[in-house]
N, C-alpha and C positions, 0 to 999 in steps of 0.2 A: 875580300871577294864579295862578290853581291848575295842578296837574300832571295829567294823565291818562296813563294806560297805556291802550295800542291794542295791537291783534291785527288786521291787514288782506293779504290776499292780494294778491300780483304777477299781471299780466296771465298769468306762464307757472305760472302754479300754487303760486309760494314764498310759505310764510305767513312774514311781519316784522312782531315785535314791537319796543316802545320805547315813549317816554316823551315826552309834547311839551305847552309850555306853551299853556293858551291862555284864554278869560274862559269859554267854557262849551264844551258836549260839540257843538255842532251845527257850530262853528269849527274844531272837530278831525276832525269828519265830509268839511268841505268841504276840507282842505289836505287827508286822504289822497287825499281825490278828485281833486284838484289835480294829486297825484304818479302818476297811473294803479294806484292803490291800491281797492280793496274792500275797505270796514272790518265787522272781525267783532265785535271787541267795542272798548266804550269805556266805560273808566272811571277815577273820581279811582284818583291813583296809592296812596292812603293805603287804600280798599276793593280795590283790585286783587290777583290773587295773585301770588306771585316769577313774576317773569322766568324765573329755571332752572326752574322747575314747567312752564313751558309748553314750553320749547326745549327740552325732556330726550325723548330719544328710547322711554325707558320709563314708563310712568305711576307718577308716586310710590306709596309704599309707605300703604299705610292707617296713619291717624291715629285717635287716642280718641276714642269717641263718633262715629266714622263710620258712615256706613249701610253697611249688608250688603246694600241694593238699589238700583236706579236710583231716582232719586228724579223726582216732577212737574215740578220746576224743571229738572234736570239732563239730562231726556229734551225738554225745551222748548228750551234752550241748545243742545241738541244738532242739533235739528230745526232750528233758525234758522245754527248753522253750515253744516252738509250742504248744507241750500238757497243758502247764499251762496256754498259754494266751486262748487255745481255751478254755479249761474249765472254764476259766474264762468271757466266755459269748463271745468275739471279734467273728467277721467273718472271715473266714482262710486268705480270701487277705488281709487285716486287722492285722492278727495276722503276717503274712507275712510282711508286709511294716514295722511293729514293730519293726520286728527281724534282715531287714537289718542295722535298724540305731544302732543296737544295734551288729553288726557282728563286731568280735573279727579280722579277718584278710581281706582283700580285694577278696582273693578266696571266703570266705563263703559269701559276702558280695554279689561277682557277682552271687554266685550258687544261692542263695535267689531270688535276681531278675530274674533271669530265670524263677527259679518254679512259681515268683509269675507273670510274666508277662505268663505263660500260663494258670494260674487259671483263670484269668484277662479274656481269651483270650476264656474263655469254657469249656476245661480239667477238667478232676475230681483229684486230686492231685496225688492219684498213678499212673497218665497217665504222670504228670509232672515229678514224681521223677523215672518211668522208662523211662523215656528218656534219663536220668541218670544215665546208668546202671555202670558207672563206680566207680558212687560214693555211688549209694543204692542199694544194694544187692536183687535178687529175696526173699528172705525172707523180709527182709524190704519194700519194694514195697506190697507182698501180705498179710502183717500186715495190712498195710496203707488199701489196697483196702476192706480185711474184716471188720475194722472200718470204710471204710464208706457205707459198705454198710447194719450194723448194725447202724448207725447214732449216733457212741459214740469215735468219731475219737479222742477224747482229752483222754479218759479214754484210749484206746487202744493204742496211744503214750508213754502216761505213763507206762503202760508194760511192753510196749515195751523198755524203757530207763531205765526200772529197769531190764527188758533180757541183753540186753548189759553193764549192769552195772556189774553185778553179773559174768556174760564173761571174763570183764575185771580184776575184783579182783580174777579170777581162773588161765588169764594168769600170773600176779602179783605175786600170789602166786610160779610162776614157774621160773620165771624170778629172785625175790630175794633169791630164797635160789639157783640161778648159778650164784650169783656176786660173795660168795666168793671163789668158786673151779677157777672162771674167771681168778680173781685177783691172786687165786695162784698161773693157769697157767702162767698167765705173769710174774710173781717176777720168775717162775723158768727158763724161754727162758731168761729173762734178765740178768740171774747170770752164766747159760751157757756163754751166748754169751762177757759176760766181760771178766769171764775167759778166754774161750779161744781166744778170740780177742786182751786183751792186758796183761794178763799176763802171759801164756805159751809162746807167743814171747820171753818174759824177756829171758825166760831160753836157748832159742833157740840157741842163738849166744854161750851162757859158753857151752852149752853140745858141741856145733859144733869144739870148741875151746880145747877142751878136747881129741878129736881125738877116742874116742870109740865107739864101736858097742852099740846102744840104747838100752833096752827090747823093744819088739814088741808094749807094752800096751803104755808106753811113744812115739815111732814114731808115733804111730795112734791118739795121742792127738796133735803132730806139726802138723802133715799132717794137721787135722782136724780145728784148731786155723789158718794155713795160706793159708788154702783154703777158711773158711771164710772172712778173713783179705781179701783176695784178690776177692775174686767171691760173696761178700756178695749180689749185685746188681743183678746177676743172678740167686741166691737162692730168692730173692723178686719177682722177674720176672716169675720165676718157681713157686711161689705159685697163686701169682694174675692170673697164664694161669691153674693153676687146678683148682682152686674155680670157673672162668670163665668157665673151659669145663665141671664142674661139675652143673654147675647152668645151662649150654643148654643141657645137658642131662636128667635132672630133669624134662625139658619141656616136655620132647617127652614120653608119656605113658606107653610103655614098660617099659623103663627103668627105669620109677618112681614108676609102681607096684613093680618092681622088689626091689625096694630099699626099698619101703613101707612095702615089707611080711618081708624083713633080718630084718629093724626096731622092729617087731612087735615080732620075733623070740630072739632077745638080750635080753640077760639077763638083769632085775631090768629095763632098757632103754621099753622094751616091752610093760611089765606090766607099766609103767605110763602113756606112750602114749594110752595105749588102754585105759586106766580110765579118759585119760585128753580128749578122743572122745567121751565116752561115757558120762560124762555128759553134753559135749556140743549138742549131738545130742538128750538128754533126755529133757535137757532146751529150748532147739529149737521147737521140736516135741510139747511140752509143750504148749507152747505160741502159736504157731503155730492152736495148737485144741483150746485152747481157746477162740480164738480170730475168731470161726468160720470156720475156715476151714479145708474140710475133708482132713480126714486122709490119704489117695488117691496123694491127691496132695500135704499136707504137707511133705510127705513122699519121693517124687520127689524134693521137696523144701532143705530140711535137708540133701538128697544126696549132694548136690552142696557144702555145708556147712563144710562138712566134711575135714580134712587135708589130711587123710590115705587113698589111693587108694582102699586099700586093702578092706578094711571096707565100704567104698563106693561103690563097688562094692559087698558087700554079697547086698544090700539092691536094686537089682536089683531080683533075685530069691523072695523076700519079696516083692514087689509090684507084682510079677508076681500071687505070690499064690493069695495075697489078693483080686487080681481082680478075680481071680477062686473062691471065696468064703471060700481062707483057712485059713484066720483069722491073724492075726499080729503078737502073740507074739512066737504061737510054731513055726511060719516057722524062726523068727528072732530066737531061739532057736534051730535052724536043722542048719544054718548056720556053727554052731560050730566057727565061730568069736566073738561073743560078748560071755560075762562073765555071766554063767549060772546065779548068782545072779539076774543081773541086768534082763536077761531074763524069770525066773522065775517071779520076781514082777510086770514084763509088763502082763506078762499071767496071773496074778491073778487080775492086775486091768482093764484088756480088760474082762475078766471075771464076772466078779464084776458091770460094765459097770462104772469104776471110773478111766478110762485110762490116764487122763488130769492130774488128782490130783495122781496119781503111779508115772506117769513121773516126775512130781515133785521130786517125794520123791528119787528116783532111784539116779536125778541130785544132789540135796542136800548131799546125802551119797555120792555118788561119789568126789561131790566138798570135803569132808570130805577124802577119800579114798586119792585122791590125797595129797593132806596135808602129809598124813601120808606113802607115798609112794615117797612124793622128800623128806623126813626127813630120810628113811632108805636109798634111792641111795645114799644120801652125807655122810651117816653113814661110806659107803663103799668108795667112792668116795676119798673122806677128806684124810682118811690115806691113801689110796692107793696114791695119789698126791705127801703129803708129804713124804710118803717113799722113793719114784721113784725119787724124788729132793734128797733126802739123799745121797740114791747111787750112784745117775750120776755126784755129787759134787763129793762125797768121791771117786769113783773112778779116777777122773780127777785130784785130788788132790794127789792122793793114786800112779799113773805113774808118774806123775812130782816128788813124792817122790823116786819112785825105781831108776828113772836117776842120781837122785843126788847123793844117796848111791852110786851106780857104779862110779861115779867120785869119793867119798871115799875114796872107794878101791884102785881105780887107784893112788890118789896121796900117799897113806900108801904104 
């Protein structure tokens, strides 16, 4: 049977760590429960990190190629620890001192001690992690301050690490089905660039040797192959200064609405971005009321949240009415940017007065919707790649063929 390493806190606040056999992670869930244990983490002993790393009273020393910030994952980890020592009875400075000796890199290690030297100091903890606005997000912050001022900060963590959990397997889900169009891109620039880098050369010298007039499709494949050969350093140069003026363009508002409405207008590319906002801003809204706070502000909160200018921007006319007394889901539905679906079901559970538990269900379908919408874009995507690789071979192939024929001729 395989081995796991755990991480599980004592009724009196001592986190123990160790190693225990068992057939999978849910058997090992139930014997710490067995022993009046709370388990923080579990995993195979083979993915797990040292033992000393975790029982060492200072946070290890930075390693190559570690981040120089908190990372999405490592601020999630984090959020599911905190929540489990606190509901497991500890005091927040307490759960805090816990979780520096227990911090995975020397960033998380010093951000810990911050927060926990201003607990220390007075602060109520959402006052310590907005001062951290770089690292905790206005929604994270006003999760935090609704749990404490409901006095269930540990349940409301928890949540909240299942919000960001559930985020994170929607990016995941976006991310893996573009490794393999990624991958194909690159195998097709790399079989361009061999061609015409080292093997239309070959031919360069016989045709020139030959003394005749080229077909036009063969010279525009030398030209092409020994402008590369030769300026390949300034077509690098020319990309790193458009991705660069294109990334300071992006900053400036104009021109990122403007980028955000073409976005939203592209075919198949449209429609998934607007399903991949819409359930982030339904998951958000979500947690957001649940956790206390009105809809008013959560609503100003989930602006921020948003990728799409565009879309963050209707939801300015939407707090406007609402503060007018015009209700939430028909003015998000006058908008005419979000997806009548998802706008109909908000209006029926603002209706209904079941608005917390609709936005549920909206994000849910959506995370679903998505699924099923980057499966049709690579439907299209896929062939359309490998066709395009098809032709731009065979045609490169297909001039270098016409030249050699005309040499043929010439020596017949």
């Amino acid at each position: 049977m395989p081995i796991y390493r755990y991480k599980a806190v004592a009724p009196g606040g001592a986190v123990s760590t160790g190693e225990l056999e068992a057939a999978n992670e849910a058997e090992i869930l139930d014997r710490l429960r067995d022993r009046g244990l709370m388990p923080m983490q579990v995993a195979p002993a083979a993915a797990a990190p040292a033992a000393t790393a975790a029982r060492g009273a200072r946070p290890p020393r930075r390693r190559w190629f570690e981040s120089r910030h908190v990372t999405a994952d490592q601020l999630m980890a984090l959020t599911r620890e905190l929540a489990t020592l606190l509901r497991a009875g500890l005091p927040l400075d307490r759960a805090l001192e816990t979780l520096i000796g227990l911090a995975a890199t020397p960033v998380v290690g010093a951000l810990l001690q911050g927060v926990r030297d201003d607990v220390r100091g007075g602060k109520a903890l959402s006052q310590a992690l907005d001062a951290r606005g770089e690292v905790f997000s206005r929604f994270y912050v006003n999760i935090v301050r609704a749990g404490e001022a409901g006095g269930a900060l540990g349940t409301v963590l928890s949540r909240l690490a299942d919000t960001r959990e559930r985020s994170k397997e929607l990016r995941e889900t976006v991310k893996s089905a573009l490794i393999y169009p990624t991958i194909l891109i690159g195998v097709a620039v790399a079989s361009v660039m061999i061609l015409l880098v080292y093997v239309v050369p070959q031919f360069q010298q016989t045709f020139a040797q030959a003394g005749k007039a080229l077909p036009f499709a063969t010279e525009v494949v030398i030209w092409t192959g020994t402008f590369l050969k030769r300026w390949w350093w300034a077509l690098i140069l020319a990309v790193i200064a458009v991705v660069a003026w294109t990334r300071r363009k992006l900053a400036e508002p104009a021109f990122r609405t403007r980028f955000d409405a073409r976005v939203l207008r592209t075919p198949l590319v449209g429609d998934l971005a607007t399903k991949v906002e819409v359930a982030r801003f339904s998951r958000t809204l979500a947690t957001l009321l649940g956790n206390g706070v009105t809809l008013l502000a959560a609503l100003a909160i989930v602006k921020e949240t948003l990728g799409n200018r565009v879309l963050a921007a209707s939801l300015d006319g939407v707090i406007a009415r609402l503060r007018e007394g015009g209700g939430f889901g028909r003015p998000l539905a006058d908008t005419g940017r979000w997806p009548r679906l998802a706008s109909q079901m908000i209006l029926v559970g603002e209706e209904s007065g079941r608005l917390e538990e609709m936005l549920g269900r909206v994000a849910d379908l959506y995370d679903r919707e998505v699924a099923a919408a980057v499966k049709r874009f690579l439907a299209v995507l896929e062939p359309a790649l490998i066709l395009g690789l098809a032709v731009l071979i065979g045609g490169i192939v297909f001039s270098i063929l016409l030249g050699v024929m005309g040499m043929s001729e010439l020596v017949g």
